[in-house]
C-alpha positions as a printed Julia matrix, in Angstrom:
458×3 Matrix{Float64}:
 -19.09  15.93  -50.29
 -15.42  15.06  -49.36
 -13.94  16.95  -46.24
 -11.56  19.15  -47.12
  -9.14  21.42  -44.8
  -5.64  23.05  -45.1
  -3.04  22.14  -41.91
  -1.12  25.39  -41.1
   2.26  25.38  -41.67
   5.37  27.49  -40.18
   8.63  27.74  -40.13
   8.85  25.7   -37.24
   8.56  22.91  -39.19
  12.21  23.36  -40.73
  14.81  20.95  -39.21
  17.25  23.34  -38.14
  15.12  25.74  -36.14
  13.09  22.8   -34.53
  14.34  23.32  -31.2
  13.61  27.05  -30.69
  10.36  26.66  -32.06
   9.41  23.46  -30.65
   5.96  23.55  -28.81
   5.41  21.99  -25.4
   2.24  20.17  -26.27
   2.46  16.27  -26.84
   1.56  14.62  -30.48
  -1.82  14.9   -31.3
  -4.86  12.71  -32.42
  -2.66   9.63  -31.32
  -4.26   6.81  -30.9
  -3.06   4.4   -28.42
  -2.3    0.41  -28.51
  -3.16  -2.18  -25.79
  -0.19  -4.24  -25.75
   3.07  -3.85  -24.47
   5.01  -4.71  -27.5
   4.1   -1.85  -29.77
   5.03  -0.44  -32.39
   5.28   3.22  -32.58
   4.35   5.47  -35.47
   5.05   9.34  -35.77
   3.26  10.51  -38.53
   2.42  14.42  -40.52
  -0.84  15.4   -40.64
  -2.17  15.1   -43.73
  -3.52  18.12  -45.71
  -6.77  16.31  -46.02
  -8.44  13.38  -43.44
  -8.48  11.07  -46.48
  -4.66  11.05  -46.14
  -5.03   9.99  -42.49
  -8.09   7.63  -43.66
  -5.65   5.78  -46.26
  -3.07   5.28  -43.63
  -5.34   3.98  -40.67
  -6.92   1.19  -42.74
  -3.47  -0.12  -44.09
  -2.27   0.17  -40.68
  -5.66  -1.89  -40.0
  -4.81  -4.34  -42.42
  -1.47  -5.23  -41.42
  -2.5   -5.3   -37.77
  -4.2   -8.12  -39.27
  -2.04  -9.67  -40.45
   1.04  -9.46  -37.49
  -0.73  -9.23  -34.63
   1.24  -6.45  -33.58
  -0.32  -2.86  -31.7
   0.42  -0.02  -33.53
   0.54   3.29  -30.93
  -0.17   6.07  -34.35
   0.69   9.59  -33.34
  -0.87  11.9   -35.61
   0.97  15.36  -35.53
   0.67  18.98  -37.71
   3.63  20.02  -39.82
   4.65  22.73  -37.82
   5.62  20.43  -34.82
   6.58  17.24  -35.53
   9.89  17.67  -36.68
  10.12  19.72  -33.25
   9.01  16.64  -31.76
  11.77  14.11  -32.93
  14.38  16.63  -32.41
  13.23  17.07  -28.78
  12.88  13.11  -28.59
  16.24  12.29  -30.32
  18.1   15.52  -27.99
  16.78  13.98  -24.82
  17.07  10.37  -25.15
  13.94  10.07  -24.46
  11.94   6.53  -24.16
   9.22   8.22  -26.25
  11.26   7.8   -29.77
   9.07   6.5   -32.89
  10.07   3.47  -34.28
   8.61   4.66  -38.02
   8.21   8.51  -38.45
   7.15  10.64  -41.75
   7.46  14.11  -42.26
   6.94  15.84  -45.79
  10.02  18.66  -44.91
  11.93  16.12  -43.37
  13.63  15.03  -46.69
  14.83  18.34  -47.02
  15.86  18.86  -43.81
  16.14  15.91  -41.48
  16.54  13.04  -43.19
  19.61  13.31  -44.67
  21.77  14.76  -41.61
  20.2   11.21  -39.24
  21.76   8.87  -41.89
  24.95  10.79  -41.8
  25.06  10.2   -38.08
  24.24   6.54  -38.07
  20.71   7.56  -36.48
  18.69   5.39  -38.98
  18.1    2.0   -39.53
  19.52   0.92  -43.26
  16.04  -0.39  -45.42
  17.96  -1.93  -47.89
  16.35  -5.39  -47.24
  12.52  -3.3   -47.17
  13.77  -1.9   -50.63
  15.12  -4.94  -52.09
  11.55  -6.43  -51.49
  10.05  -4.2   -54.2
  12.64  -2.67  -55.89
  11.69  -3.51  -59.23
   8.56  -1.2   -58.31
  10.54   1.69  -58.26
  12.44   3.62  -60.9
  16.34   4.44  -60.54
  15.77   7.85  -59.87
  12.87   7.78  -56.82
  15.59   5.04  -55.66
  18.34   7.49  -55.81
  16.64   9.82  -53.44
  16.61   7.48  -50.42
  20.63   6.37  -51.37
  22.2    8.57  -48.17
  25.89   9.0   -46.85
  26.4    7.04  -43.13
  29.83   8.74  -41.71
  30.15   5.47  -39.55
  29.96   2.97  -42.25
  31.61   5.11  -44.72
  29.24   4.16  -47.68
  25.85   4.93  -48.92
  22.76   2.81  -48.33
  19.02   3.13  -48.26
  18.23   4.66  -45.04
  14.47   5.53  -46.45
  11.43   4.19  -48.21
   9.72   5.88  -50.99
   6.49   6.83  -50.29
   5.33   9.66  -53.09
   7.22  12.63  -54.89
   6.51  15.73  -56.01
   7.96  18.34  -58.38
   7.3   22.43  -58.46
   4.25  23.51  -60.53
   2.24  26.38  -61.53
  -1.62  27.07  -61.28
  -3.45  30.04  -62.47
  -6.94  30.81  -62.72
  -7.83  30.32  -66.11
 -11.46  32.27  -65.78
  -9.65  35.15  -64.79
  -7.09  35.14  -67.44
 -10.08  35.31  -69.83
 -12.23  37.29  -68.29
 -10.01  39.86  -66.79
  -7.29  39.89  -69.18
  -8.57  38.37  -72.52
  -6.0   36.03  -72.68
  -6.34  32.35  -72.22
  -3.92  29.18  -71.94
  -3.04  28.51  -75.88
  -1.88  32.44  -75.67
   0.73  31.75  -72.64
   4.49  31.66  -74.42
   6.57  28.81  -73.6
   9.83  30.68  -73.61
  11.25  31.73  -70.27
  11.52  35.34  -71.14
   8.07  35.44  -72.27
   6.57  33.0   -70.22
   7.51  35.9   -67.05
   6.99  38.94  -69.0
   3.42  37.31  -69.64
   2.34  37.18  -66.15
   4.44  40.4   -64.97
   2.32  42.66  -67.86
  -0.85  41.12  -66.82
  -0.99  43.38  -63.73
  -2.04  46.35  -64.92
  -4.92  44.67  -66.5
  -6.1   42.93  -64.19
  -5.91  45.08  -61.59
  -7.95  47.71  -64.22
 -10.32  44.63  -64.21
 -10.03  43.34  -60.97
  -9.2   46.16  -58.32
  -5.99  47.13  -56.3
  -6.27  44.0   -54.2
  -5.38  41.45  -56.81
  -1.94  40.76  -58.07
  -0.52  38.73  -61.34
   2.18  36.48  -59.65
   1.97  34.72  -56.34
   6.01  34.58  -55.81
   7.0   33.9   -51.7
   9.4   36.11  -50.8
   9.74  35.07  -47.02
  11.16  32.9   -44.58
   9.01  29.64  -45.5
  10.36  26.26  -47.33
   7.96  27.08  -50.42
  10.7   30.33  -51.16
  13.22  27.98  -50.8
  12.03  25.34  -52.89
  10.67  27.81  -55.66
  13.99  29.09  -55.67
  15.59  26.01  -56.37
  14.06  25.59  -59.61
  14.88  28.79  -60.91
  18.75  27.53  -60.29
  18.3   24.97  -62.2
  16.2   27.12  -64.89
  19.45  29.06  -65.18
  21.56  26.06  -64.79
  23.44  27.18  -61.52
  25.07  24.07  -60.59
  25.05  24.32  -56.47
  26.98  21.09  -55.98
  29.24  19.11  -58.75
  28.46  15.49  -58.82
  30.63  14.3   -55.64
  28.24  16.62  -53.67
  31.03  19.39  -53.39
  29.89  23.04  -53.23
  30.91  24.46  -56.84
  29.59  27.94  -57.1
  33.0   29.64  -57.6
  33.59  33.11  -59.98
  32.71  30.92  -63.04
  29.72  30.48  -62.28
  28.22  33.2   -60.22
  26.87  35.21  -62.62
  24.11  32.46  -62.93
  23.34  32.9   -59.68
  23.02  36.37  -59.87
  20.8   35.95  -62.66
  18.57  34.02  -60.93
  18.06  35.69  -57.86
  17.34  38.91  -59.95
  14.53  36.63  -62.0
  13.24  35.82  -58.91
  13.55  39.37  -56.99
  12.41  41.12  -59.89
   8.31  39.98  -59.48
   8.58  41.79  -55.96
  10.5   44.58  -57.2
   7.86  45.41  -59.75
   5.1   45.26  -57.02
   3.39  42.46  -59.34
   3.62  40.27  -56.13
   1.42  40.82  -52.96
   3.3   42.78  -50.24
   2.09  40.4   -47.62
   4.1   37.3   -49.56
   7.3   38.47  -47.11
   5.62  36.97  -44.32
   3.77  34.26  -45.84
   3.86  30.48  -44.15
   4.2   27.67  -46.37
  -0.19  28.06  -47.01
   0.21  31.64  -48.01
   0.75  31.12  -51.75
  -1.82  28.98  -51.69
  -4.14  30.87  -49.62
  -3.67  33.83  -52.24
  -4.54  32.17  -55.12
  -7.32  30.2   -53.77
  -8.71  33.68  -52.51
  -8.04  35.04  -55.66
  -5.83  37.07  -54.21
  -2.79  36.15  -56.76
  -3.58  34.99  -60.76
  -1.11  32.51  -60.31
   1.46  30.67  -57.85
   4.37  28.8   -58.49
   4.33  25.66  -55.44
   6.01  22.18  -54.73
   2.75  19.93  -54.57
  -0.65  19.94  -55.9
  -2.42  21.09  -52.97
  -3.93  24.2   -54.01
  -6.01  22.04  -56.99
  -6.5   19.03  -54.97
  -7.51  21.23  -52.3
 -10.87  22.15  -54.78
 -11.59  18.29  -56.28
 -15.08  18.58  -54.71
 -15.7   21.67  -56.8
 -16.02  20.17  -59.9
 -16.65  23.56  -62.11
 -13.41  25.47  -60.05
 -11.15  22.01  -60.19
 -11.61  21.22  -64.06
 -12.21  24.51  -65.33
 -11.63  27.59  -63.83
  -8.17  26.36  -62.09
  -5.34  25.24  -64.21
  -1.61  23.76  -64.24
   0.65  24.72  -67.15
   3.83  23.64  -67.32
   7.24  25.49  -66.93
   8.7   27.54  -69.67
  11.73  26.24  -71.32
  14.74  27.37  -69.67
  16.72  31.07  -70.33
  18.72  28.95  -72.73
  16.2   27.48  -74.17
  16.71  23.67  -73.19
  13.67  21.85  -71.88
  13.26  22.37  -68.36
  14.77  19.58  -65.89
  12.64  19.36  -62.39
  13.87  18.96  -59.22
  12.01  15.92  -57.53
  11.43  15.73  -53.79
  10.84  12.33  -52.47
   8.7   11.9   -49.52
  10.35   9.17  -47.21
   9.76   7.43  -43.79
  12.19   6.13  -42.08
  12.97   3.63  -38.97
  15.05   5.18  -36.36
  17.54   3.3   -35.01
  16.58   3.56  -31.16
  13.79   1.95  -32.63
  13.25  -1.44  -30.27
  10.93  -2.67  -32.92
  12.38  -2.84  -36.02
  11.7   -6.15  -36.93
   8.16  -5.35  -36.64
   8.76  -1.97  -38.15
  10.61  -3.2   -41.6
   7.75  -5.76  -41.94
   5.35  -2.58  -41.76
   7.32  -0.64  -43.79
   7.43  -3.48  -46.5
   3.86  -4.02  -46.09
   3.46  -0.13  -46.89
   5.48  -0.12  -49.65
   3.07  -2.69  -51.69
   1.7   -1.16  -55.06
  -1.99  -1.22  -53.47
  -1.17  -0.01  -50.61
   1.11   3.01  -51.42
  -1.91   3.7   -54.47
  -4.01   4.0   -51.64
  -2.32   6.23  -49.46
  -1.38   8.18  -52.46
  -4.76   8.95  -53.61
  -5.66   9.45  -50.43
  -3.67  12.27  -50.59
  -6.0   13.55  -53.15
  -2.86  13.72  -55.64
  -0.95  16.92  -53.68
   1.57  14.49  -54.36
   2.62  11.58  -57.23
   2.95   7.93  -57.32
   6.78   6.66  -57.18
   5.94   3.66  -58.63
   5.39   3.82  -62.64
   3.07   0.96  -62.24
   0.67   2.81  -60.27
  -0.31   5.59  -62.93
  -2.16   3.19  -64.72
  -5.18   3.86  -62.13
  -7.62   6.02  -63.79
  -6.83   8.72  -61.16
  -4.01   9.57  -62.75
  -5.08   8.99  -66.05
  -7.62  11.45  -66.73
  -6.17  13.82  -69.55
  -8.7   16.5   -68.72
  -7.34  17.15  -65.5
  -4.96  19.22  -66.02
  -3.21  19.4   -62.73
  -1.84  15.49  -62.83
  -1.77  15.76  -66.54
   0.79  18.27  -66.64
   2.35  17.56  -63.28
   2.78  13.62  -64.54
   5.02  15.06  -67.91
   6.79  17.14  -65.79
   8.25  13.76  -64.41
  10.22  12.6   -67.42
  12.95  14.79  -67.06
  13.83  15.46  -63.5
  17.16  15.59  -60.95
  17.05  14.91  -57.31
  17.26  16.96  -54.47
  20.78  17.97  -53.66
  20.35  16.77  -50.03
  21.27  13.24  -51.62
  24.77  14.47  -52.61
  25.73  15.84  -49.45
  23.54  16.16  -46.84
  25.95  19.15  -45.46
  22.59  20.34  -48.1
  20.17  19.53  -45.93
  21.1   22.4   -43.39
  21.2   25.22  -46.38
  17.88  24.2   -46.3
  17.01  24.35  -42.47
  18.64  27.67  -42.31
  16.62  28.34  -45.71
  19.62  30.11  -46.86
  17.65  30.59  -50.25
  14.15  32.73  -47.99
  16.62  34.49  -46.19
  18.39  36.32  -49.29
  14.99  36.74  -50.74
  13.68  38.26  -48.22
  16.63  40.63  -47.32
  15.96  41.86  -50.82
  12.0   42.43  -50.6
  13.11  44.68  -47.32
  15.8   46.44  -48.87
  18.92  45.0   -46.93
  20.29  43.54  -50.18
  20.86  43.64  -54.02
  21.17  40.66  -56.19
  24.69  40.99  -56.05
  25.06  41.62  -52.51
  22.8   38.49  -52.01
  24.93  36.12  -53.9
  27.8   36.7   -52.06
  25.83  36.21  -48.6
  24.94  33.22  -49.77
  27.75  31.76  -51.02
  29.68  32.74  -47.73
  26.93  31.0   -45.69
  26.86  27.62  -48.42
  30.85  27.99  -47.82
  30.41  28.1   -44.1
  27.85  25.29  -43.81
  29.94  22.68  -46.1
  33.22  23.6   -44.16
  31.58  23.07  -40.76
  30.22  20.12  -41.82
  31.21  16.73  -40.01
């Protein structure tokens, strides 16, 4: 049977609160080189050891092949972005030369290249950029302040877009409903789930809710909230990265924090989900706790690929409704990135890892080592039977999701990337699940804070 574990998250894994929640304890599980030219790696834990498997051989591999130590540092969510800020605030001698972090593309990433604190990949990139599609390319193509252009400042590892599960047994069996019955129109796709409650709770008990929606301070409220901008088209920032909410268009916003709000408000959402971590809407579903959750990877199904009767047939993925509109939904696409610092005093070693990484075999590996939580960014690599069986839902429907995305707006303007670390999006939410704020009153705390974030921004 394949291990399987959840890492706990927090929200000291968010970029901008790094430093006050930073933990005193050095990286974990690292293990160390004998030479003194080494080549340091900084690395997230993965959600499963396979992850962490993947990674170790190719690093294994290309030891091989360079005759070069690697020194991996193997280090939970909630700490290593805590770590590099503490290493990068300090000067410290005990800076990565390669580092990874799955929030740091949100949060991190995007503010370094501004400051010239990255190494530019363009010649890793240019290596096996006919590997890659436009778009994945597009969401390592960051601003540098110094050099007053954009460049590739990050290699594309995997991506991921926001999905739903549910549990179809329960559906059935609790509500007498079942997949093929699930509308596809926004309005009715919602409604569907919010009037399930009553029935399943009839069914089910008082501990059991319809919709697993975070309403607090973690990145999952955040990024859930994202997509139901762009579900009601709110354009954040125009195309030149400029903030352009403005009176035109903040009714939309309005409209979608009240969509959001409004699962809370009903009490079809667990009361708990205002102090959920980024596992909690995962650990409701999975304990049945929640009929379904909206979340940015596939973790909560890959988490159960050993159960073969819960993974194929009582779990399920269904795509997102069509938008209020009704235009086919557009996902926003995260791209999960490492990048070579530039204190780095390897990085000739460090691009010849990176490029090594980057081959189709070896990011398949790592990929699938990842049990699917997240997708190939290659389109090459979907051709593996991994991601080509059609009775799996979960990559079935999370691979069509992929034909009609956007990037992250961190890419525009990484002013972005702190709305984000000060999760400007969980903090309305969850001033609303307490009481301190309407929809209304919301919006216009948000835009103030957007405002104030893009004019302090240098």
């Amino acid at each position: 049977m394949k291990r399987r574990k959840f890492t706990q998250l927090s929200l000291c894994g968010l970029g901008g609160l790094a430093i006050s929640c930073a933990s005193e304890q050095q990286p974990a599980n690292t293990i160390k080189a004998t030479s003194g030219d080494t080549l340091k790696i900084w690395w997230q834990e993965g959600f499963y050891p396979e992850e962490i498997d993947a990674l170790k051989q190719i690093i294994e591999q290309w030891k091989a092949q360079s005759q070069v130590d690697v020194e991996l540092s193997v280090i939970p969510q909630k700490d290593i972005l805590a770590a590099l800020e503490r290493a990068l605030a300090t000067n410290t001698d005990d800076i990565p030369d390669i580092f990874y972090s799955g929030s740091a593309d949100l949060t991190t990433i995007p503010r370094l290249a501004w400051n010239g604190e990255l190494v530019d990949v363009s010649d890793v990139i240019q290596s096996v950029e006919n590997y890659y599609t436009t778009d994945v390319l597009s969401g390592v193509n960051y601003q540098n302040k110094t050099a007053g252009t954009r460049s590739f400042y990050a290699v594309p590892l995997m991506q991921s877009a926001i999905h739903i599960h549910y549990w179809e047994d329960l559906l059935i069996n609790a509500i007498g409903e079942r997949r093929a019955t699930i509308p596809k129109d926004w309005q009715g796709f919602w409604d569907f789930w919010q009037s399930a409650h009553t029935r399943l709770q009839a069914s089910q008990g008082a501990e059991i809710y319809s919709v697993g929606m975070p309403m607090s301070l973690s990145l999952d409220t955040y990024n859930n909230f994202e997509q139901f901008l762009e579900a009601h088209s709110v354009s954040v920032l125009d195309e030149a990265g400029n903030f352009a909410i403005t009176e035109t268009n903040r009714a939309a916003l309005v409209d979608a924090i009240a969509d959001y709000a409004r699962f809370y408000l009903n009490g079809t959402v667990p009361p708990d989900s205002v102090d959920w971590d980024n596992t909690g809407n995962n650990v409701s579903l999975l304990s049945r706790k929640s009929l379904m959750t909206v979340n940015h990877t596939l973790s909560a199904p890959g988490s159960q690929r050993s159960d073969s009767e819960t993974y194929y047939k009582k779990l399920s993925t269904v795509e997102w409704p069509s938008k209020p509109d009704g235009r086919p939904m557009r996902y926003v696409i995260e791209i999960k990135q490492a990048v070579l610092l530039a204190q780095s005093t390897q990085q000739t070693a460090a691009k010849d890892f990176l490029t090594f990484l980057a081959q189709p075999n070896n990011l398949s590996a790592y990929t699938k080592g990842a049990q699917g939580r997240y997708l190939p960014v290659m389109p090459d690599l979907f051709e593996d039977g991994f991601w080509q069986e059609q009775q799996d839902t979960h990559i079935s429907v999370a691979v069509k999701q992929l034909q009609n995305t956007r990037p992250a707006y961190q890419v525009l303007n990484p002013a972005y990337g702190e709305v984000a670390a000060q999760n400007v999006w969980g903090q309305i939410m969850n001033k609303i699940a307490t009481g301190e704020l309407d929809s209304n009153a919301a919006a216009d705390e948000a835009i103030a804070t957007i405002q104030t974030i893009f004019d302090d921004w240098q």
